[in-house]
C-alpha positions as CSV (number, residue, x, y, z in Angstrom):
1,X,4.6,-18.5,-43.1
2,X,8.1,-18.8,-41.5
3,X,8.3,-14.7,-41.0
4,X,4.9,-15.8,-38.3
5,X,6.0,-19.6,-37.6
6,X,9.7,-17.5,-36.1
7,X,7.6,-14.9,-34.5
8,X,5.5,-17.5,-32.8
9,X,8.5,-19.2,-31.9
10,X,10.0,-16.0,-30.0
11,X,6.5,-15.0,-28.4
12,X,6.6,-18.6,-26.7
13,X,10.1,-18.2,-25.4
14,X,9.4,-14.2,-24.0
15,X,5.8,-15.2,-22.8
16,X,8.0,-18.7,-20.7
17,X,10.7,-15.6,-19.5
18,X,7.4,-13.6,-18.1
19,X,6.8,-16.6,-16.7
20,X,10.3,-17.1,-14.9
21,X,9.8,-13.6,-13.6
22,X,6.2,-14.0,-12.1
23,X,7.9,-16.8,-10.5
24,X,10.9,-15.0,-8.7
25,X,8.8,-11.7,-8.2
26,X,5.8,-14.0,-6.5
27,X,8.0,-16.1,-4.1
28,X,7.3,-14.0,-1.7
29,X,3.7,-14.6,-1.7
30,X,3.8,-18.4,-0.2
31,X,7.4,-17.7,1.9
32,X,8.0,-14.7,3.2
33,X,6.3,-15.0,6.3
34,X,7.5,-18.7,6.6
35,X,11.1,-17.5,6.4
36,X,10.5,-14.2,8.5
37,X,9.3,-16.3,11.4
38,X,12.2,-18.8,11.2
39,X,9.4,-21.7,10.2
40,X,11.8,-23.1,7.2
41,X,15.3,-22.3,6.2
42,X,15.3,-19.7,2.6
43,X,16.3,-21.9,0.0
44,X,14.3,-24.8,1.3
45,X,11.3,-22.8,1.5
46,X,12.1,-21.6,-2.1
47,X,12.8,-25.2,-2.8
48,X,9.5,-26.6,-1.6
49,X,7.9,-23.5,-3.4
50,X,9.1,-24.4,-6.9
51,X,7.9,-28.3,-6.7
52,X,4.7,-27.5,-5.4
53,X,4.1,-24.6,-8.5
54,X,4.8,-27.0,-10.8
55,X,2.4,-29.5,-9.0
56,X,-0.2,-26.4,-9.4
57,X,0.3,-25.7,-12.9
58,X,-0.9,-29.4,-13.5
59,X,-4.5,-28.6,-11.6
60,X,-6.8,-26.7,-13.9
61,X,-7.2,-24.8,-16.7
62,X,-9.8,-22.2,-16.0
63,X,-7.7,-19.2,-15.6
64,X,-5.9,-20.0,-18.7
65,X,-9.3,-20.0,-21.1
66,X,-10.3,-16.8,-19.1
67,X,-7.1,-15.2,-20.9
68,X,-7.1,-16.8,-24.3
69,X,-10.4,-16.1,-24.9
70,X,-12.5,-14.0,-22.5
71,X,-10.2,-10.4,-22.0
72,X,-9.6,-9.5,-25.4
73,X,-10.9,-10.6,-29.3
74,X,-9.6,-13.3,-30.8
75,X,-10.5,-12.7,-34.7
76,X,-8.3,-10.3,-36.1
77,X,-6.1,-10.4,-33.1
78,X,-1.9,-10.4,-34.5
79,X,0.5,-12.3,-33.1
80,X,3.0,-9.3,-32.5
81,X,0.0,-7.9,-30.0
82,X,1.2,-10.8,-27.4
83,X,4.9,-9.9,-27.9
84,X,4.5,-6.3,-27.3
85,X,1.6,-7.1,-24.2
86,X,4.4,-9.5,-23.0
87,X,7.5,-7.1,-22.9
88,X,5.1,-4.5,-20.9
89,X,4.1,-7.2,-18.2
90,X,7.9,-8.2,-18.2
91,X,9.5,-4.8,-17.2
92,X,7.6,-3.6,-15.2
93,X,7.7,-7.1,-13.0
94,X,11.6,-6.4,-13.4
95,X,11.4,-2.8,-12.0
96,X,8.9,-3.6,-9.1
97,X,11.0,-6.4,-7.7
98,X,14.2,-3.8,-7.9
99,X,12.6,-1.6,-5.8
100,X,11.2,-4.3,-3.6
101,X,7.1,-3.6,-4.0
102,X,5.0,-6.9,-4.1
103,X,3.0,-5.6,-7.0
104,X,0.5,-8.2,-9.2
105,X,2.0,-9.9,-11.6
106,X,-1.4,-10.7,-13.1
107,X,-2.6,-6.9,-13.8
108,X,1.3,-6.3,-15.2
109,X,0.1,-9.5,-18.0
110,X,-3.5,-7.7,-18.1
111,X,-2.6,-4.0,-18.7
112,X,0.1,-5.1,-21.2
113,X,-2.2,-6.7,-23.3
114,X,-5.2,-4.4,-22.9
115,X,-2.3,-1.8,-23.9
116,X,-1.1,-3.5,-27.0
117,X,-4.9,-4.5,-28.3
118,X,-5.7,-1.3,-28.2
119,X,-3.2,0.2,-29.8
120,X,-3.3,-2.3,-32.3
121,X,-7.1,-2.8,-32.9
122,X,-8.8,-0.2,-30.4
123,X,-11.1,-0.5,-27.5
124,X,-13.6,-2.6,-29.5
125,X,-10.7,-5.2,-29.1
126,X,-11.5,-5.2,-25.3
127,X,-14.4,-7.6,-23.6
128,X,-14.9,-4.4,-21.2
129,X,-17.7,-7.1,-19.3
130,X,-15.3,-9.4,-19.0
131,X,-12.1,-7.0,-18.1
132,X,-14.7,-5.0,-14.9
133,X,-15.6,-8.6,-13.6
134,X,-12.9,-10.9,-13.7
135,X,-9.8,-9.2,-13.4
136,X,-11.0,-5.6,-11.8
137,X,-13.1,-6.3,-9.3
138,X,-11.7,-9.5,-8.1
139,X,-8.3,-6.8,-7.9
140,X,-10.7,-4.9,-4.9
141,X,-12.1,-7.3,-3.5
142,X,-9.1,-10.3,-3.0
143,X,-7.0,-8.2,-0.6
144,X,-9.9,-6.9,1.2
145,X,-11.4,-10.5,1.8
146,X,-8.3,-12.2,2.7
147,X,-7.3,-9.2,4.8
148,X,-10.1,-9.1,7.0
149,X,-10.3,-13.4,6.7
150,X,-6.8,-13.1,8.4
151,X,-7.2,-10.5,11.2
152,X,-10.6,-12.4,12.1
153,X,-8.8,-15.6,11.9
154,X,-5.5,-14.1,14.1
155,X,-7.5,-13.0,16.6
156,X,-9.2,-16.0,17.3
157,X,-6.1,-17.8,17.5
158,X,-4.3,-15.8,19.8
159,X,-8.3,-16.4,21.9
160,X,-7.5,-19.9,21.8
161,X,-4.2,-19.6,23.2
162,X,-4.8,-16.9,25.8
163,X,-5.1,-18.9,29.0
164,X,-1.6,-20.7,28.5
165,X,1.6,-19.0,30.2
166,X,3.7,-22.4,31.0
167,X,7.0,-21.5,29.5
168,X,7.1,-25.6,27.9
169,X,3.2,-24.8,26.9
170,X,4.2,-22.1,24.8
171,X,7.2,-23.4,23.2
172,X,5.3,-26.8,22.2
173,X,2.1,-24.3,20.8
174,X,5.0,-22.3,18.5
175,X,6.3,-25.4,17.5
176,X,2.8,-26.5,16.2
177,X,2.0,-23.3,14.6
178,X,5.4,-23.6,12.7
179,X,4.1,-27.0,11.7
180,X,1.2,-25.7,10.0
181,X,2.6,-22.7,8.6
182,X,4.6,-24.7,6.7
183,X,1.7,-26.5,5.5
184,X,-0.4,-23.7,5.2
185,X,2.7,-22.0,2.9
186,X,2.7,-25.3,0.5
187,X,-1.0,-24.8,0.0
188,X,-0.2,-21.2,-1.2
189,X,2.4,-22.4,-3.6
190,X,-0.1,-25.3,-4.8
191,X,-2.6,-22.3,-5.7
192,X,-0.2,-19.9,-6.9
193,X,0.7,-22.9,-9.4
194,X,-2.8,-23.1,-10.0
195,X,-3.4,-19.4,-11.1
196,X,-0.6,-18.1,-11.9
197,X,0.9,-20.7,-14.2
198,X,-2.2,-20.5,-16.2
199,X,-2.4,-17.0,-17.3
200,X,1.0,-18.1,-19.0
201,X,-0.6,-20.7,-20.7
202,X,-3.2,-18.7,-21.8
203,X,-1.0,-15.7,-22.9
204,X,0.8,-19.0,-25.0
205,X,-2.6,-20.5,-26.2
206,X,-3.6,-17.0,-27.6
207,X,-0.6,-16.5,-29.7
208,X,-1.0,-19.9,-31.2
209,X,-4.6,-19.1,-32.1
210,X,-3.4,-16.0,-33.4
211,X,-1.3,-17.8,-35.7
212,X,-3.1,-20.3,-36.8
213,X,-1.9,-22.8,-34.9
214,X,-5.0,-23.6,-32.7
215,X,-8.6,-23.3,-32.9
216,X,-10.5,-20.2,-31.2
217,X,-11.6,-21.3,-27.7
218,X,-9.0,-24.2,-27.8
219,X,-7.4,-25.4,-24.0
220,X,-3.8,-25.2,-24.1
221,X,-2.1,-28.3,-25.2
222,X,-0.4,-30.6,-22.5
223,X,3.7,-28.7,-23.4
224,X,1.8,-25.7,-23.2
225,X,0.8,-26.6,-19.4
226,X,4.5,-28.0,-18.5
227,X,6.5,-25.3,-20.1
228,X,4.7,-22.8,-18.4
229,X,5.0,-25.5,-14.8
230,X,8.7,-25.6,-15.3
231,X,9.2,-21.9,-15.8
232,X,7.5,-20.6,-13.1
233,X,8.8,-23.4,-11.0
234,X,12.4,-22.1,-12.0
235,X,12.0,-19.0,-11.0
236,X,10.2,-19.8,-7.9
237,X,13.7,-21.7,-7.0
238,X,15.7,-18.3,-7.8
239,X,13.8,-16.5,-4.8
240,X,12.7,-12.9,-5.4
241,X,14.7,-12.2,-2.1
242,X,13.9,-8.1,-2.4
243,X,10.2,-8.8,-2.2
244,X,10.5,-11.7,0.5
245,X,11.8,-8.9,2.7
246,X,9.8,-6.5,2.2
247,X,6.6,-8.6,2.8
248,X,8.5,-10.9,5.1
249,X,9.5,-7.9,8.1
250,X,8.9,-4.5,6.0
251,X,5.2,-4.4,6.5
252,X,4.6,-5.9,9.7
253,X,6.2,-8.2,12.5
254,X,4.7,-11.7,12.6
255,X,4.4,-14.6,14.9
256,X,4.0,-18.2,13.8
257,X,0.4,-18.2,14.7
258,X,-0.2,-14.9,12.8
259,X,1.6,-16.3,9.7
260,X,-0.2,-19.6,9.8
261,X,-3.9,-17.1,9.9
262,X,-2.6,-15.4,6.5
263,X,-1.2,-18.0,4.6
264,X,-4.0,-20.0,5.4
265,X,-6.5,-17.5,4.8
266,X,-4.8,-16.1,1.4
267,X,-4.5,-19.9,0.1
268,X,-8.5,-20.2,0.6
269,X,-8.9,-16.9,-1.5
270,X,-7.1,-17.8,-4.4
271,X,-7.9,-21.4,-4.4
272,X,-11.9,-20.6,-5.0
273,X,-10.7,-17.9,-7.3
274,X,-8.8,-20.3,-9.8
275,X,-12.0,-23.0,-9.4
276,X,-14.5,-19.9,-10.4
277,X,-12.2,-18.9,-13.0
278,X,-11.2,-15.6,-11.7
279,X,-7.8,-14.4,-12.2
280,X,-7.0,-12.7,-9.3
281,X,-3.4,-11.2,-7.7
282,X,-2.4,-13.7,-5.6
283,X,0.0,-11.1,-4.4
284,X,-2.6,-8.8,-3.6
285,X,-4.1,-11.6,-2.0
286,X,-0.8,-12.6,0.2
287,X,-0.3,-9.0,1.1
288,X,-3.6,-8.0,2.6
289,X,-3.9,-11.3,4.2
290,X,-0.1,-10.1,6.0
291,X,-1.7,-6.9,7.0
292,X,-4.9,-7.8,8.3
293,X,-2.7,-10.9,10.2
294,X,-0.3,-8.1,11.5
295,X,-3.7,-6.0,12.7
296,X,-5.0,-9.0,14.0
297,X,-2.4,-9.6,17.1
298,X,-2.8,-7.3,20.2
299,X,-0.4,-4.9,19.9
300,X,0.4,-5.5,16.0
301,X,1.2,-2.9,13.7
302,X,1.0,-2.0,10.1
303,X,3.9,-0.1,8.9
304,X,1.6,2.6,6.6
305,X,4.6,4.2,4.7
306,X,5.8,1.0,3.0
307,X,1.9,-0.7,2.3
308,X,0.7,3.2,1.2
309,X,3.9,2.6,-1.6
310,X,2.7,-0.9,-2.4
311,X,-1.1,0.7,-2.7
312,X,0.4,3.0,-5.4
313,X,2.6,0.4,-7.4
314,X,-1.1,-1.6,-7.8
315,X,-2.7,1.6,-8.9
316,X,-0.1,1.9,-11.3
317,X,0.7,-1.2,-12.5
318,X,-2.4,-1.9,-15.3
319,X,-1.4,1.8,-16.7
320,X,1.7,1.7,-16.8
321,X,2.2,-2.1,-18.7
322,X,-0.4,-0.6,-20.8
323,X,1.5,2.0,-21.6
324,X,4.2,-0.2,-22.3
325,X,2.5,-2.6,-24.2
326,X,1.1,0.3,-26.5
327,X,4.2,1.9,-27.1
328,X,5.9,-1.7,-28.2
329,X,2.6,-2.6,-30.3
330,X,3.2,0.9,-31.6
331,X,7.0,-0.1,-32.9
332,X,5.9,-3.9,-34.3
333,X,3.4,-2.6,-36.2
334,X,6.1,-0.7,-38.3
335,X,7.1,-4.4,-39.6
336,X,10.0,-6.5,-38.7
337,X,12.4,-4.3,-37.8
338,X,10.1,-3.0,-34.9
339,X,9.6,-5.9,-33.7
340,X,13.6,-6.3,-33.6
341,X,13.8,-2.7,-31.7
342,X,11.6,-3.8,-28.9
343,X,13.7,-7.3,-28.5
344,X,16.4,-5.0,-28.3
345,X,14.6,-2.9,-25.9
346,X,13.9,-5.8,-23.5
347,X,17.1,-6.9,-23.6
348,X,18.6,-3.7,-22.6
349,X,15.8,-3.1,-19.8
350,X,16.6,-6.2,-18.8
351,X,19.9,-5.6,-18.3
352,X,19.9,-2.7,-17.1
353,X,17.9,-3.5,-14.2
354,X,19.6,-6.7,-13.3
355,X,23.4,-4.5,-13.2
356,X,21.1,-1.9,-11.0
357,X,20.0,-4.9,-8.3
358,X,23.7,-5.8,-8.1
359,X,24.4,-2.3,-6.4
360,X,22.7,-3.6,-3.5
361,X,22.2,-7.2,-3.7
362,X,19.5,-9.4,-1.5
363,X,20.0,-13.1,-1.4
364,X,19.1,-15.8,0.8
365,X,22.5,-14.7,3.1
366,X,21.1,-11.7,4.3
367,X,16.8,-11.5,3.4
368,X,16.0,-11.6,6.8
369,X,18.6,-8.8,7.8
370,X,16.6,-6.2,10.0
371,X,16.8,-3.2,8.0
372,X,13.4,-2.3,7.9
373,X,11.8,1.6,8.7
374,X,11.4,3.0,11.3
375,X,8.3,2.9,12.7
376,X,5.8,6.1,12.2
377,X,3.9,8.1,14.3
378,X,0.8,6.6,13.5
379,X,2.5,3.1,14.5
380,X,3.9,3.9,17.1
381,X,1.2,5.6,19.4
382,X,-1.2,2.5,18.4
383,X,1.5,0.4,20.0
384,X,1.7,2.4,23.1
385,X,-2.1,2.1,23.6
386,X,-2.3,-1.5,22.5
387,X,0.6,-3.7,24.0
388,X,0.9,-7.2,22.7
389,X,-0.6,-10.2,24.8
390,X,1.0,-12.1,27.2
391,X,1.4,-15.8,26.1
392,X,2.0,-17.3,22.5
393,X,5.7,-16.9,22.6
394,X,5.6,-12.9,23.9
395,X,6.9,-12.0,27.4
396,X,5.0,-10.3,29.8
397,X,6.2,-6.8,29.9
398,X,7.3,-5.2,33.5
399,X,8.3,-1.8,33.7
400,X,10.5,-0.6,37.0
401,X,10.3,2.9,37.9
402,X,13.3,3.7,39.8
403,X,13.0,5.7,43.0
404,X,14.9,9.3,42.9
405,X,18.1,9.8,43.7
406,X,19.0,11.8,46.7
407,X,20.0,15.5,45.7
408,X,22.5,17.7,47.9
409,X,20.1,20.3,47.6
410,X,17.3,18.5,49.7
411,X,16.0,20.0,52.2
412,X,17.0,19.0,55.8
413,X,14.7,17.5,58.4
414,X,12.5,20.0,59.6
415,X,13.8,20.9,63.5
416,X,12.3,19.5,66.6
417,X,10.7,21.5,69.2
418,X,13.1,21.8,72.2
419,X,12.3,20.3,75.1
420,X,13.1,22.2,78.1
């Protein structure tokens, strides 16, 4: 009994630390296009991020008993299973946010423990029903919806506005779409508090009926819900800065009115998702909401290259937790000095990771620094043919073609006839 009361004890703490990280790595998600467009300062916008998480966290409980009890089997299910889905989900949330890719979060959590149930139990383990319609196909269809729920919703704004060119007009309509980006970007952190928080407290509730500790089909206890508030509050606060830039200015330019059509539009997404019970990516969400904001706007562009590498780290990122998660499941099963090997293992990933981000570092100082790529081929000729409106904050765009100079090599006027 202590050998499981310890081990519950230290899946709690690592499934709180996955927790810290989905906060930092999803920061992004509610402020990046806030803080790209000058709407609020960095660490405010991190600030107002972390309270209103915590706010979320307190909202429902749907999401959560989708995790502890609808993905995998309970009976039979060992605690050591959650530790080794949990150190999966955790490094490879580590190693995306190094290299700057807004990958889910939520599918890191999901492939790790499909990884380590199998491995432990096999595919009988699995609720395949369960897995294919509320975690998979909500994954295809989120980005797609509140993608084309932003571009529909841009270019009706930018409708709206067309007619107004007064220089005070426009300044006064960015003012007001700052406004509400703002409030649009708190109703994003509200629902990523609302969905995200959960599948923490769900991972938590599982472990605990796995040892005993709770009833199958329990909801998770009230320090369950604000452990897993505070955490991803925290790491909200930290900032994922890497990821901020990359969704921020790395995959396409935005406009206050543009953010305020995909924050709004991703916020609406998720919300229904977390009231249906669906546990969707509410970064997959955020970042086809950006795109289809940034195809939206006259003139807008998608920078390919950077969302084709974000396209592969989703495809990749249920495998390769699994993966993870199998191999660790693989090394607990040995007994307790497996389970101390992949402790050790985190801890080193960990590490290592962190002293590799230091190499380079992005903090608040210097997230909206314009080192983005250049822009392709593809980009480019769609800009040539499809130049940005005038009004809303964009210039009118004159082009002088200057007349040529005179050469020494002109000819001279022809001669006149001569008059005689």
């Amino acid at each position: 009994m202590e050998h499981i009361t310890l081990l519950l004890a230290i899946v709690v703490v690592t499934a709180l630390v996955f927790d810290f990280t989905n906060g930092f790595h999803d920061t992004a998600n509610a402020m990046a296009t806030t803080i790209s467009t000058g709407a609020l300062k960095p660490k405010t916008a991190v600030a107002m991020s972390a309270v209103l998480n915590l706010v979320g966290a307190f909202l429902s409980v749907e999401v959560a008993k989708t995790i502890s009890g609808g993905i995998v089997n309970e009976n039979g299910l060992r605690t050591e299973v959650i530790f080794a889905a949990l150190v999966g989900a955790i490094l490879w949330n580590l190693l995306t946010w190094l290299v700057g890719l807004p990958s889910s979060s939520s599918h890191a959590l999901f492939g790790g423990l499909i990884g380590a149930a199998v491995m432990s139990a096999g595919w009988s383990s699995i609720n395949g029903g369960t897995v294919v319609t509320k975690v998979l196909l909500p994954a295809i269809a989120a980005p797609f919806v509140a993608g084309v729920a932003a571009l529909l919703a841009t270019k009706l704004t930018y409708r709206i506005n067309r007619n107004i060119t007064d220089e005070a007009q426009l300044k006064s309509t960015a003012k007001g779409y700052r406004a509400g980006q703002i409030a649009s970007a708190g109703l994003v952190s509200l629902a990523h508090g609302t969905n995200d928080a959960q599948k923490t407290m769900g991972i938590i509730t599982l472990a605990l009926v796995t040892g005993g500790v709770l009833a199958p089909g329990s909801n998770p206890p009230v320090w369950v819900i604000a452990s897993a508030g505070l955490a991803i509050a925290m790491g909200t606060y930290l900032g994922g800065w890497r990821i901020i830039r990359t969704m921020g200015s790395g995959l396409t330019e935005l406009r206050p009115p543009q953010g305020f059509a995909a924050q709004t539009s991703a916020a609406t997404v998720i919300l229904a998702s977390s009231h249906l019970g669906f546990s969707l990516s509410t970064t997959q969400s955020c970042s086809g909401a950006v795109m289809g904001a940034g195809l939206g706007r006259k003139g807008g562009v998608v920078r390919w290259s950077t969302a084709t590498r974000m396209f592969v780290a989703w495809g990749l990122t249920l495998p390769a937790a699994g993966l993870v998660g199998a191999g660790a499941e693989f090394l607990t099963k040995q007994g307790p000095w497996g389970v101390a090997v992949v402790a050790v293992l985190l801890v080193a990933g960990s590490g290592a990771i962190w002293m590799l981000s230091r190499r380079k570092p992005v903090d608040h100082t210097n997230v909206t620094a314009a080192d983005a790529e250049p822009a392709g081929v593809v980009t480019t000729a769609i800009a040539a043919v499809s130049p940005p409106p005038v009004g809303m904050g964009v210039p009118e765009l004159k082009t002088t073609i200057p007349a040529p100079a005179p050469s020494s090599e002109a000819p001279a006027d022809p001669p006149r006839p001569a008059t005689v």
